[in-house]
Structure formats: structure tokens, C-alpha cells
C-alpha positions as CSV (number, residue, x, y, z in Angstrom):
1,X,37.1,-29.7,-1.7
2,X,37.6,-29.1,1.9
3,X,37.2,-25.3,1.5
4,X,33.6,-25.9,-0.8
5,X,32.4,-28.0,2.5
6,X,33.4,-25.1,4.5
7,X,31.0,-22.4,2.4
8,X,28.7,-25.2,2.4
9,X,28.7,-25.3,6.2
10,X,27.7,-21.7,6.5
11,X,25.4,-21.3,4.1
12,X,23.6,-23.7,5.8
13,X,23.9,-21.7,9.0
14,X,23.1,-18.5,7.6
15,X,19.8,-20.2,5.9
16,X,18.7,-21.9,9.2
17,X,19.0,-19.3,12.0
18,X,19.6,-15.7,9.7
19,X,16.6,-15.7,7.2
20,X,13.9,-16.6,9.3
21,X,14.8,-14.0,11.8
22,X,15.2,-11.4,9.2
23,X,11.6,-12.9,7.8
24,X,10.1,-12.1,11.0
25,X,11.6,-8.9,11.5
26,X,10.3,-7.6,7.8
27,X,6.6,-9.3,8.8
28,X,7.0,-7.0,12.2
29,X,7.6,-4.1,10.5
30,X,5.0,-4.6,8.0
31,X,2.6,-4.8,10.5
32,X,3.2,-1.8,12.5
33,X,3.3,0.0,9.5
34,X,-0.3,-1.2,8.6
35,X,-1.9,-0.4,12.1
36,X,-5.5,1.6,11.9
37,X,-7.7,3.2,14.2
38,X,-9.7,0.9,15.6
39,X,-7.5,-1.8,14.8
40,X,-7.7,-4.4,17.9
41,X,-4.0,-4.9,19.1
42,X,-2.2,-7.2,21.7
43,X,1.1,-5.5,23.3
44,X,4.3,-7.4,23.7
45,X,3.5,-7.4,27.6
46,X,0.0,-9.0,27.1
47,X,-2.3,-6.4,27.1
48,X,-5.2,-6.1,24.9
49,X,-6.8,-2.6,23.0
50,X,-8.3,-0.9,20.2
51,X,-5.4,1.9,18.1
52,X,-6.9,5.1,18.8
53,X,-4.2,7.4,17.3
54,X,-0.8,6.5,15.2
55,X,1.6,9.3,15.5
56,X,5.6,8.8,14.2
57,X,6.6,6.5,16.6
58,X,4.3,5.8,19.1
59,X,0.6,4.5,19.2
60,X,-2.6,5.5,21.7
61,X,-4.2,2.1,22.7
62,X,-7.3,2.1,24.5
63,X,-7.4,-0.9,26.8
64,X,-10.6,0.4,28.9
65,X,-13.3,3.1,28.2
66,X,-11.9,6.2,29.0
67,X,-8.1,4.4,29.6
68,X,-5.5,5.1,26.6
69,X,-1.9,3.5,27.0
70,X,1.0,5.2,25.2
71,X,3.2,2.5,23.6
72,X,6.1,2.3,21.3
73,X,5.2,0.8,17.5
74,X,7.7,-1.8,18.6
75,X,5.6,-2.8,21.5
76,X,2.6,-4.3,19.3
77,X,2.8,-7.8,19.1
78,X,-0.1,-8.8,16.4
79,X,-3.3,-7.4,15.5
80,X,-6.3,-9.4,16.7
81,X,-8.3,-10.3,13.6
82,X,-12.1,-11.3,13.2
83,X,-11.3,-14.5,12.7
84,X,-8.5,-15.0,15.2
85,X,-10.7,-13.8,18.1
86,X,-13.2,-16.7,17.9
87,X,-16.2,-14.0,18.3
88,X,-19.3,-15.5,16.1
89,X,-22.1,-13.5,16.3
């Protein structure tokens, strides 16, 4: 009995702090792996920009006319979507 509480215990623990963080990490990596030109990203570090190139591990991000950052896939935070930027024409 004492040993079923025991595997109870940790199943609980792995369920409350392993699976969402291996959740969020699968979500992350579907969303680098869906980036687009002209996709309208936010970095890790804050900074907005449009996806101007996707090469193997790295993306061009345009945050000014004529000013292209080079980033790491793994510095995208989330892609800005029509709805999520509260622009209503």
C-alpha cells in the first residue's frame, strides 16, 4: 500500500510540472517550424519584425526598413497574428 502511494506521489509530479513543459516545448517547436516570409514575429528579447528569409537554423528579421536582424529559430517568441495585434482597418 505504502509503495502504491509512493508511485502515486510521482505520477502526480511528473503530470504537474513534466507535461506541460514538454507541451510547451512541442508548441515552440511547431511554431518555428511554421515561420513564413512575411510572417510578423516578436523575439525573445522583445523586438518586433517581419521573417524575411528562413535558412537551417537561423532567420533574417527585418525590424526597420532597410534593418535585418540575424537570430537563432530559438529566439522567436510567437508570431504576431491579425487578430492578436488589435489593428482594425
Amino acid at each position: 500500500m505504502e509503495n502504491l502511494i509512493l508511485l502515486l506521489v510521482f505520477v502526480v509530479i511528473y503530470a504537474v510540472i513534466f507535461l506541460p513543459s514538454f507541451r510547451r516545448r512541442r508548441e515552440k517547436q511547431a511554431l518555428v517550424n511554421a515561420l513564413a516570409l512575411g510572417d510578423e514575429v516578436v523575439l525573445t528579447s522583445g523586438i518586433h519584425g517581419f521573417v524575411t528569409e528562413v535558412d537551417e537554423g537561423v532567420v533574417w528579421v527585418e525590424v526597420s526598413e532597410g534593418v535585418e536582424l540575424k537570430v537563432n529559430k530559438g529566439a522567436i517568441e510567437t508570431v504576431v497574428t491579425a487578430d492578436a495585434s488589435g489593428d482594425e482597418d
